[in-house]
C-alpha positions in Angstrom: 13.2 -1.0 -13.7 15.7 0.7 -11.1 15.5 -0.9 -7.8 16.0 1.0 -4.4 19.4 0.2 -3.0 18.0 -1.5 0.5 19.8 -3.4 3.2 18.5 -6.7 2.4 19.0 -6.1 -1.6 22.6 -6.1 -1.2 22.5 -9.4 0.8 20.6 -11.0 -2.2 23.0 -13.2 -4.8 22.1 -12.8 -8.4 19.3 -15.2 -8.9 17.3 -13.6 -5.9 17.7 -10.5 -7.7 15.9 -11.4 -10.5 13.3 -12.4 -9.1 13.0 -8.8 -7.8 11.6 -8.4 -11.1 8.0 -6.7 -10.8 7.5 -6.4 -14.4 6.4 -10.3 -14.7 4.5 -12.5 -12.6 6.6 -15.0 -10.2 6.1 -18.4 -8.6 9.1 -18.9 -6.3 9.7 -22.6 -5.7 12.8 -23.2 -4.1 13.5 -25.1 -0.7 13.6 -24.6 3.4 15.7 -21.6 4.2 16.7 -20.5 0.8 15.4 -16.6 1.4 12.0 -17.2 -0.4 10.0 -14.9 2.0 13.4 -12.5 2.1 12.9 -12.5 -1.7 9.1 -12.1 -1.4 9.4 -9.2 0.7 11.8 -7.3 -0.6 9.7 -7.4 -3.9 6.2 -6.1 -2.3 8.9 -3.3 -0.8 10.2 -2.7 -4.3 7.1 -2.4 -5.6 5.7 -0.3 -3.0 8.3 2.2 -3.5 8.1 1.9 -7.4 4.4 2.6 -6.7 3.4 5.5 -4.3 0.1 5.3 -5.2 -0.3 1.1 -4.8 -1.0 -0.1 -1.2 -0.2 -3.5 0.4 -3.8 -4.4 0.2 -3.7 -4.6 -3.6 -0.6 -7.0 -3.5 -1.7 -10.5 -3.6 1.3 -13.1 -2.2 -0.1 -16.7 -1.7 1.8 -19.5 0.3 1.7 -23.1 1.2 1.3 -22.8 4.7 -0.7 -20.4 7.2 2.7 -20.3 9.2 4.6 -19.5 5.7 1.8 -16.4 4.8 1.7 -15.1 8.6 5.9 -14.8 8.6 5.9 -13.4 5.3 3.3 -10.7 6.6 4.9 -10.2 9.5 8.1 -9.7 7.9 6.3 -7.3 5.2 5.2 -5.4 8.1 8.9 -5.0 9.7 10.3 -3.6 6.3 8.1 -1.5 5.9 8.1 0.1 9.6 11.6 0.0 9.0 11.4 2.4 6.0 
């Protein structure tokens, strides 16, 4: 699994990267303002570009909160206009 050198990857500390991960399934627990949806997005992104073929629709990412899923979607959104 190569990952694509991005922006926010090289922000990430080791543990984050692993999480990066797409070969496995992944519950991040972790607390308040530890980069979860950071981490979350960047691995939809890495996937994505793993994937041409995949589209976001066939991603599923659940949250706690309706605040939690609609900032991780928005985020998702930014990277991805970004790209």
């Amino acid at each position: 699994m190569a990952l694509l050198d991005t922006p926010i990857l090289r922000k990430l500390h080791d543990e984050q990267k692993h999480a990066l991960d797409w070969t496995r399934n992944l519950a991040v627990l972790a607390n308040a303002g530890s980069g979860k949806t950071t981490v979350l997005v960047e691995r939809i992104v890495q996937i994505l570009n793993a994937h041409r073929d995949l589209t976001l629709d066939r991603i599923v990412a659940i949250t706690f909160t309706r605040k939690a899923g609609a900032q991780l979607q928005e985020r998702l959104h930014s990277a991805l206009a970004a790209q």
